[in-house]
C-alpha positions as CSV (number, residue, x, y, z in Angstrom):
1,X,121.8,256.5,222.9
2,X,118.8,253.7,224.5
3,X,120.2,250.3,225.3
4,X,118.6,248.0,223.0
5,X,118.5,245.0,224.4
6,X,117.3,243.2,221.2
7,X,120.6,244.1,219.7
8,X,122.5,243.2,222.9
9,X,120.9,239.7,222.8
10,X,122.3,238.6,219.3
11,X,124.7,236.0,219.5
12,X,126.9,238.1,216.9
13,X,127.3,240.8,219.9
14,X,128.2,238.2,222.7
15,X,131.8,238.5,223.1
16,X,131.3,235.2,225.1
17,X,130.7,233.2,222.0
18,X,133.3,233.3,220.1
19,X,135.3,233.1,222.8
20,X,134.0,229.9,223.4
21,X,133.9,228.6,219.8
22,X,137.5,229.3,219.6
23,X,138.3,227.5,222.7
24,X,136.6,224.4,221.0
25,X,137.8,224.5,218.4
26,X,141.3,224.8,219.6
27,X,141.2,221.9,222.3
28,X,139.1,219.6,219.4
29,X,142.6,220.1,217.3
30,X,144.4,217.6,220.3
31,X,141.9,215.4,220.1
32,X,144.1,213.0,217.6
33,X,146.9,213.4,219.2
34,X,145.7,212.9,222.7
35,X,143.5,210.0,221.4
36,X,146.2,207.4,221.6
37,X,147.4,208.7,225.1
38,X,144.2,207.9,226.4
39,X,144.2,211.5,227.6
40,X,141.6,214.3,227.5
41,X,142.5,217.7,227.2
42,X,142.3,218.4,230.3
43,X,143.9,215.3,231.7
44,X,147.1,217.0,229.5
45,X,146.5,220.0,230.5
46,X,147.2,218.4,234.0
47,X,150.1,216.5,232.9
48,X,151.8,219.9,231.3
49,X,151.6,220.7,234.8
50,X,153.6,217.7,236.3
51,X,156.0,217.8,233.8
52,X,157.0,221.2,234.7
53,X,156.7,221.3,238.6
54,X,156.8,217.3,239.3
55,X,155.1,218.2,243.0
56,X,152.2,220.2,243.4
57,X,149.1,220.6,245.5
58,X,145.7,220.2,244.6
59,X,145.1,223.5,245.5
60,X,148.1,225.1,243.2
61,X,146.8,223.1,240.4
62,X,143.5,224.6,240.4
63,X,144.4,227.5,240.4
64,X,147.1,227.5,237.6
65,X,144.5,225.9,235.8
66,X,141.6,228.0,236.5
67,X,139.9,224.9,237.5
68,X,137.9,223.8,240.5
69,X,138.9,220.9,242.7
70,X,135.3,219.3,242.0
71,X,136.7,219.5,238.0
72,X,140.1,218.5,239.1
73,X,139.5,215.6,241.7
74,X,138.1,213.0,239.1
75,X,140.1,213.5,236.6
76,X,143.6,212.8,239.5
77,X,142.0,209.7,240.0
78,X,141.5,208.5,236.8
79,X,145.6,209.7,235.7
80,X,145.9,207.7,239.4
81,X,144.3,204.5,238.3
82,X,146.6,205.0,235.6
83,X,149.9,205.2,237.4
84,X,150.8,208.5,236.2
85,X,150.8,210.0,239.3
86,X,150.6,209.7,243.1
87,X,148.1,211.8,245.4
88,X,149.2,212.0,248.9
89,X,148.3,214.2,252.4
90,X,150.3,216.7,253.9
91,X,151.4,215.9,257.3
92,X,151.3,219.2,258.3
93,X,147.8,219.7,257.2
94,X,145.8,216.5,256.1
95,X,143.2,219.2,254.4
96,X,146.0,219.8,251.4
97,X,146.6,217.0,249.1
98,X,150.2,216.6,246.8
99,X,150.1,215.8,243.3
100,X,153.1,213.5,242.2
101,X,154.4,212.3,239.0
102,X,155.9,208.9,238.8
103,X,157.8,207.6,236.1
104,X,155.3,206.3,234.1
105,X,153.8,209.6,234.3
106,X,157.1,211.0,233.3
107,X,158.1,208.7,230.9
108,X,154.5,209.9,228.8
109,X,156.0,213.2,228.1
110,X,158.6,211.8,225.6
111,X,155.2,210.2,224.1
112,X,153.6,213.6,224.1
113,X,156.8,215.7,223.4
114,X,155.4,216.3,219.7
115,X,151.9,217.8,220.5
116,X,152.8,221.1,220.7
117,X,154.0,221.7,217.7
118,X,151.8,219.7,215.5
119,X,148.9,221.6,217.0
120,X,150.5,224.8,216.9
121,X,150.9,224.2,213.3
122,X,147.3,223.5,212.6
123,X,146.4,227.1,214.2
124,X,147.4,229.4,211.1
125,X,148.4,232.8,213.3
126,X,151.1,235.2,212.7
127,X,153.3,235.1,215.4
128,X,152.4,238.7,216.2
129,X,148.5,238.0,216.5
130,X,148.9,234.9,218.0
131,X,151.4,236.3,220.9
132,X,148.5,239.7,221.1
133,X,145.8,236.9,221.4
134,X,147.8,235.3,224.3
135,X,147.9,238.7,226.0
136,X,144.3,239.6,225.4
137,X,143.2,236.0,227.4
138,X,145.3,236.7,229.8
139,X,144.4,239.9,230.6
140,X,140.6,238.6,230.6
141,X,141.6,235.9,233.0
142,X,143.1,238.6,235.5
143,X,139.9,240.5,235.0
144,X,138.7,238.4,238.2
């Protein structure tokens, strides 16, 4: 069979769109909870981090993120600004930067402890698709 490339270029055969409309639409669903943290998404996405590992690296953020340090470094210094965490350089290596939470930065997780489950409750999934879905991305993000 020819490629067509007049039925490759419909936006109903991009893969890549709905992909992306999804996304949106999920990370819109935080913004009334994150609204009062005065967080982004991406700024929790951050946090979700810290609350987990407490110490990281710039470097080991980025990448368990999928982010780059030109997307990351703003948004440190605006959680920075508000005392949520600390950024410091190595000794060893003044090239690598630490990430650290501080307590005010801890202390927002008990105000964000809820999110999770009010916005999983807004995405109406079986748990079987849902866990296949979270498969499928991952196994595109590895596709690197």
């Amino acid at each position: 069979m020819e490629y067509d490339y007049h039925e490759a270029m419909k936006l109903e055969n991009q893969l890549c769109f709905p992909l992306y409309a999804a996304a949106r639409k999920i990370t819109g669903l935080y913004t009334p909870w994150l609204k009062p943290l005065d967080l982004t998404y991406t700024q929790y996405i951050v946090m979700l981090v810290l609350w987990e590992h407490h110490e990281i690296t710039v470097g080991e953020l980025c990448r368990r993120l999928y982010l780059d340090s030109g997307t990351i470094s703003p948004l440190l210094k605006k959680l920075e600004a508000a005392g949520y965490l600390l950024r410091t350089r190595t000794k060893e290596d003044e090239r690598v930067v630490e990430i650290r939470l501080t307590e005010a930065g801890a202390a927002l997780q008990e105000a964000a402890k809820d999110i999770p489950k009010e916005v999983g409750s807004c995405v109406r999934l079986a748990p079987e698709k849902a866990g296949a879905l979270y498969a499928l991305l991952y196994e595109i993000l590895g596709n690197e």
